[in-house]
N, C-alpha and C positions, 0 to 999 in steps of 0.2 A: 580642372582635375577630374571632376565628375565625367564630363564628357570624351576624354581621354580612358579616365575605367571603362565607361558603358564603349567604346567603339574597342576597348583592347580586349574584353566579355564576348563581345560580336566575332571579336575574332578567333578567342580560343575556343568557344566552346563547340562549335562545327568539326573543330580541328582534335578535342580532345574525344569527342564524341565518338567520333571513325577510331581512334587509334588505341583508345581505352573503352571508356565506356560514357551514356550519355549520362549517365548522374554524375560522374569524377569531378566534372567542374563545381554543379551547384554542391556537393556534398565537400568539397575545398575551400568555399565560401563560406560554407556554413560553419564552416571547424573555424577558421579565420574568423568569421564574425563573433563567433562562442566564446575563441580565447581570449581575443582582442575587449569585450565586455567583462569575462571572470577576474582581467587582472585590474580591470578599472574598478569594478566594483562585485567583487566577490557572493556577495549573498546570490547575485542573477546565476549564477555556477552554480548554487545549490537550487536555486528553483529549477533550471533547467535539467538538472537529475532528477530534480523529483516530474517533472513535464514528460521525460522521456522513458523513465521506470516503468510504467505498464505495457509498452511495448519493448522491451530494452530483447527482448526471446524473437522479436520479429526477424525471420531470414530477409534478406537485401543479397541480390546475387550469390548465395549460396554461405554465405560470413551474415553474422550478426553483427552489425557497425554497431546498433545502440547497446548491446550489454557492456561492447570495449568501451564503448564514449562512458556508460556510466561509473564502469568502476575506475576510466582515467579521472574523471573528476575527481571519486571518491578519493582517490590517494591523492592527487593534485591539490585537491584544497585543504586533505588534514595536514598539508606540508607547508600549504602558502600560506595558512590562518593565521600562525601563529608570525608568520614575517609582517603581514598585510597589515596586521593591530601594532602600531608604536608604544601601546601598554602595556603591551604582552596580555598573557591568556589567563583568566581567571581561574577560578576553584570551580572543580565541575561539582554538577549537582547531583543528589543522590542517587537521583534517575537515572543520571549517564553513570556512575557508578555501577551500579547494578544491571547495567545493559553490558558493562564493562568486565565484569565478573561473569557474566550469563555467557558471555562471548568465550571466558577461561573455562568454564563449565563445558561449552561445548567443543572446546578442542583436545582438550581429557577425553570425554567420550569416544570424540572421533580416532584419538591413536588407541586405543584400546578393543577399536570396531573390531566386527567379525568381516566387513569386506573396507579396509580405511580409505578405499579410492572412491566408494558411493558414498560419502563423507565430505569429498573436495567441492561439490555444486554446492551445495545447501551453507557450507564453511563460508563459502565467499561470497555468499549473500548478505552472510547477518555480519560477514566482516565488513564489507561496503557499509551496511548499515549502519553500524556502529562508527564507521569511519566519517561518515557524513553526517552525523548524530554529533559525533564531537565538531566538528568541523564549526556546524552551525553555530554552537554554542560560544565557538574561540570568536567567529566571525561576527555574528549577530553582536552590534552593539547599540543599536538604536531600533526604535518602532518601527521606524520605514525600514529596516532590511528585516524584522523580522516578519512583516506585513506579505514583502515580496517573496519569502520563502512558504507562505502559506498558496500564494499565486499561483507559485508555480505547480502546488498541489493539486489546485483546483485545474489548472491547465495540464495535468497530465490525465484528468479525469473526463475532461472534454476530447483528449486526443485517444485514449482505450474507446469512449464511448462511439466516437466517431468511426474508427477501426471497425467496431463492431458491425454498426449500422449501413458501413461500405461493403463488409463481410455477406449479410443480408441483401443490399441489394444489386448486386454483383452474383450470388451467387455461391460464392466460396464459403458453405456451412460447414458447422464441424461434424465429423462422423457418427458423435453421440445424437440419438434420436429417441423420440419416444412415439407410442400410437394416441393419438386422439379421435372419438367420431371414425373409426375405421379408418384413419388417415396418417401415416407418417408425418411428424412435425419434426421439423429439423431447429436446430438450434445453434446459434452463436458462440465462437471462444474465442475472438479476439485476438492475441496473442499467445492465449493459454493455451496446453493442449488438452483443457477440459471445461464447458460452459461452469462448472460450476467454480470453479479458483478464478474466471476472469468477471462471474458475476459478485464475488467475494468482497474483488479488489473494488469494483463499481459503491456496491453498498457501503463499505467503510469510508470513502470519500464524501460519496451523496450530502451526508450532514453536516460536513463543513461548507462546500457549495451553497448550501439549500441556507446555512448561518451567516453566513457572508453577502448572499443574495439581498438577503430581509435586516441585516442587522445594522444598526446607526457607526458612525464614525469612518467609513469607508468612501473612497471618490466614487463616482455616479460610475465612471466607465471600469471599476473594479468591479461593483455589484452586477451591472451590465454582462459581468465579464461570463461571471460567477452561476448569473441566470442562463445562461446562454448554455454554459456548460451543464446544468443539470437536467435544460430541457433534451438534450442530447443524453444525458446519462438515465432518464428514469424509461424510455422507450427502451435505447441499449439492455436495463436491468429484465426488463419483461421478455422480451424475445430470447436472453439467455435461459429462461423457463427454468430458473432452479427455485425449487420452494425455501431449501434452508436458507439464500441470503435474502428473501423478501420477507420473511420471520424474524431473522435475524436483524433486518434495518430495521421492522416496526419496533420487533420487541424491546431492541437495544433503545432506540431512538426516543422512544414516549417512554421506555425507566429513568435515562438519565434527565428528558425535559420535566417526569413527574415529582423526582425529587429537588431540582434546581429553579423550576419553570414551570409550575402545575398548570397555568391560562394558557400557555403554548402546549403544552402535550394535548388539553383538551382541541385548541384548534387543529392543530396536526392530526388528528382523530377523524376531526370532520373532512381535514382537506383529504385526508390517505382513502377513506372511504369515499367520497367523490368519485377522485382520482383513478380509483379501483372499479367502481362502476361503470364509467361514463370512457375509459381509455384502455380498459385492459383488455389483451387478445382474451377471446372464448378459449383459446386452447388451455391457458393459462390458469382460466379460473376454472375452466374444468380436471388440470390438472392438481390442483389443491381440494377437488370435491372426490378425486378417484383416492379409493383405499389402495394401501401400497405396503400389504401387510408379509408380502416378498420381500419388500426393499429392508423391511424392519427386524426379519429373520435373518436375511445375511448379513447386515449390520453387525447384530447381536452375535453374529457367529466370528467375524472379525474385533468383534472387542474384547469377547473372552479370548479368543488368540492374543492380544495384545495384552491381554494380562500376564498368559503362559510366560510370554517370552520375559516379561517386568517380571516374573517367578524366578529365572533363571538367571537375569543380570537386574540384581536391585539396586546395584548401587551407582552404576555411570552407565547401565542400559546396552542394548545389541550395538549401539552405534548410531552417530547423526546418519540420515540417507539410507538405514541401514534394517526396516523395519521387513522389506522384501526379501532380504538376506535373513532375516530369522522367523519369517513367516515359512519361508521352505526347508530350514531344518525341524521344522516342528514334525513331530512324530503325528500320523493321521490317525484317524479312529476306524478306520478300517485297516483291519491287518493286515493285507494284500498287500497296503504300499506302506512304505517309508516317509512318504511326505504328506504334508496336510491338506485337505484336498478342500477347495472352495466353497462352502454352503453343501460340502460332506461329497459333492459329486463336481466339481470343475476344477480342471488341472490350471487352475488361474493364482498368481499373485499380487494380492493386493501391492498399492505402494505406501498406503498409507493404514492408517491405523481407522481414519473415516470420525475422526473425533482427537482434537488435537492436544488434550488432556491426557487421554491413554497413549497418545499415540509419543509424547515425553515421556509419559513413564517407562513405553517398551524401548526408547532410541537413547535416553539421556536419562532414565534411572529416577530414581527419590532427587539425588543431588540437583540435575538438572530441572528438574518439575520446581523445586524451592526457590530455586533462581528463578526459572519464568513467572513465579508467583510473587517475590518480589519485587520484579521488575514491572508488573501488571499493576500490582497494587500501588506504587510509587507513580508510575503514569497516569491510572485514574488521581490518584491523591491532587497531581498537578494537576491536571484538566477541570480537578473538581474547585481545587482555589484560586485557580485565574478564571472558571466560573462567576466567581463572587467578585471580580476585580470590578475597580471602580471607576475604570476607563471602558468605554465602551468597543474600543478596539480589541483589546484584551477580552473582555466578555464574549464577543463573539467567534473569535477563532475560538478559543476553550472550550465552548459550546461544540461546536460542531468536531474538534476533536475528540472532547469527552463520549457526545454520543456516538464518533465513526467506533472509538474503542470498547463502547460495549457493544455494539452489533457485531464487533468481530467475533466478543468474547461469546455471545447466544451463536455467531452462526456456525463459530466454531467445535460446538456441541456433537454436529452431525459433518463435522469437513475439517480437512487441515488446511488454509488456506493463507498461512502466513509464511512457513518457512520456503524458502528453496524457490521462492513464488513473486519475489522483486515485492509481496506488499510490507513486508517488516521495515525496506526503505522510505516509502510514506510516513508509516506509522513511529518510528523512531524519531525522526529530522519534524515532524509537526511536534510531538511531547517538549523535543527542544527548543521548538520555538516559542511554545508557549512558558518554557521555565524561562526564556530568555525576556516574556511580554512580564511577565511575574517581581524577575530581577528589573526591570526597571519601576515597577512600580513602588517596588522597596525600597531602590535606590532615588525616587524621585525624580526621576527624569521626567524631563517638560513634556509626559505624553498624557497624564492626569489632568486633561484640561478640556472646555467645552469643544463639542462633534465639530462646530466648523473650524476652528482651530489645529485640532488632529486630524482633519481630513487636507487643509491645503501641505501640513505638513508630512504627509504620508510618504507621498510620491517625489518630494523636492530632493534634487541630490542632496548628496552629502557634504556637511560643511569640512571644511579646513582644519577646525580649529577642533579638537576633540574635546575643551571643556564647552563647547556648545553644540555639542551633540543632541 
């Protein structure tokens, strides 16, 4: 049979190539092998959305395959979960709750928008997310699937990082640039169309990798895996040359290992400084010694605008998607014009608020801002008590999700780099899986048990019999 496929392969692909195109065949495989894998065992359906999320914006022949691949899963698997489990689907946890509400919060906004159609992208991001967020939950019923959902994270973090670094040396940089030494330095975006959203996405992964990498309970060719993918990801981060996600990774990274992990924040101190000496481009570190007291005035001038506009709709905000829409009805400070005019002098609109705090208040109001606080603090809540778990499986993913979610929450200070942005899909579907490592240790499932024990059974399928789960 093999040898019948591979000569029937030989034969169509010469043939689909000429008459379609030459990806048609392996991109038919790939969808075939994908489905033919989600319906046997589903959790790989949700790694694989999380694997293909940072490039999901990649054009392929002029159509984006992976944003449709990603949100066919999403609906595809919140459908099959609950068939695929013979126990049906448990009681979701507060977390999803509240990402569940957060979701009702923003679709009020959005019918209320001042443009409701710059609402539809951003809408169907965090609806995918939340849809794979439950998904995981109905699905994940054991260690090993929720092990492979962390996988697949790490493996979407190897394939942006890689994108990027092909970006580089190929040649295809992004248009954003800066001067260094008299010299245009060009910089990386991945699938984004800004180094700084696709250096965002990089940093908030890094700490689960970099946990996964070093941490006990895991197979040799996971950590392997894990390593591999972050030695790809911390070059990727530096050639993106944005300061707020290398801020953002330290500062988040050594708070959460300070309060959880004090011996590892201090070694992470040593290695990050190393690492920074001995590896980092000159452009880099001279970018973080040049003052940038430009970059802090226009800021400043786009977050009193995002106040204005939180002035005018305080209560469900101008609308998801919708912050360039009411950055140009703003009245300007010069009387000549009617519109608000950029750092006082450029007929520019911003798309974001450039801090993703204000940038809720001016799109989704007080109401919305409480929801995403909510659901912030319910996330770290988890990440911070499967921290403490006493499996060391569990310890580790929490770890590195705990601190991908405060890097976000520091880098986000100066960027909006979750919504609208495929990384809320990440960061959703990992908090579930770590309530999902939490629920079994509550519930006692046989994963509470010494590292070689939990590591042969990591990766073994899944048995038959669901009380031996």
């Amino acid at each position: 049979m093999l040898l019948a496929a591979g000569v029937l392969v030989a034969l169509l692909w010469p043939w689909s190539a000429y008459a379609v195109s030459p990806v048609a065949l392996p991109a038919m495989l790939g969808v075939t092998a994908a489905f033919v894998a989600t319906v046997r065992r589903p959790e790989i359906g949700i790694a694989l959305a999380l694997a293909i999320a940072p490039v999901a914006a990649l054009p392929v022949g002029g159509t984006r395959p992976f944003a449709f691949a990603l949100a066919a899963l999403a609906v595809g698997l919140l459908v099959y979960g609950p068939l695929a489990m013979r126990d049906g689907a448990g009681r979701l946890p507060a977390v999803a709750v509240s990402a569940l509400v957060f979701l009702g919060l923003a679709v009020a906004s959005a019918l209320q928008a001042l443009e409701p159609a710059e609402a539809l992208s951003d809408l169907t991001w965090l609806a995918v997310a939340v849809a794979l967020m439950v998904a995981t939950l109905q699905i994940c019923r054991t260690r090993r699937q929720a092990v492979v959902v962390a996988i697949g994270a790490v493996a979407g973090l190897g394939v942006a990082a890689a994108h990027g670094l092909v970006q580089r040396a190929t040649g295809q940089i992004s248009d954003i640039s800066f001067v260094s030494g008299g010299e245009v330095v060009q910089r990386i975006s991945g699938a984004f169309g800004h180094p700084n959203q696709y250096a965002g996405v990089l940093a908030v992964l890094i700490p689960l990798a970099a946990a996964m990498a070093a941490g006990r309970g895991l197979p040799t060719r996971v950590r392997a895996g894990a390593a591999a993918a972050l030695a790809l990801a911390l070059p990727a981060l530096a050639f993106a040359y944005t300061r707020g996600a290398i801020i953002g990774l330290l500062a988040g990274g050594l708070l959460w290992l300070a309060v959880l992990r004090p011996r590892a924040a201090v070694a992470s101190v040593l290695v990050a400084v190393v690492v920074a000496g001995l590896f980092a481009p000159a452009a880099l570190r001279e970018r973080f010694e040049t003052e940038s007291g430009g970059d802090v005035t226009l800021r400043a001038d786009i977050w009193s605008s995002a106040l204005d506009i939180y002035a005018d709709h305080p209560l469900l905000g101008a609308g998801v998607g919708n912050f360039g829409e009411a950055y140009g009805s703003l009245p300007s400070s010069d009387t000549s014009s009617q519109r608000r005019l950029l750092h006082t002098d450029q007929v520019l609109v911003p798309p974001h608020a450039q801090n993703l705090y204000l940038n809720l208040l001016a799109e989704q109001g007080t109401l919305g801002l409480f929801g995403f606080g909510a659901l912030a603090l319910l996330a770290l809540g988890t990440a911070a008590r499967g921290s403490r778990s006493r499996d060391p499986v569990t310890r580790t993913i929490a770890l590195g999700v705990g601190a991908g979610l405060l890097t976000l929450a520091v880098h986000n200070l100066l960027e909006v780099t979750i919504f609208g942005e495929r990384l809320e899909v990440s960061v959703l579907v990992l908090v579930a899986a770590v309530a999902v490592l939490i629920g079994l240790d509550d519930e006692g499932e046989p994963g509470v048990q010494p590292a070689r024990a939990a590591t042969s059974a990591i990766m073994a399928p899944p048995s038959p019999d669901p009380d031996l789960r």
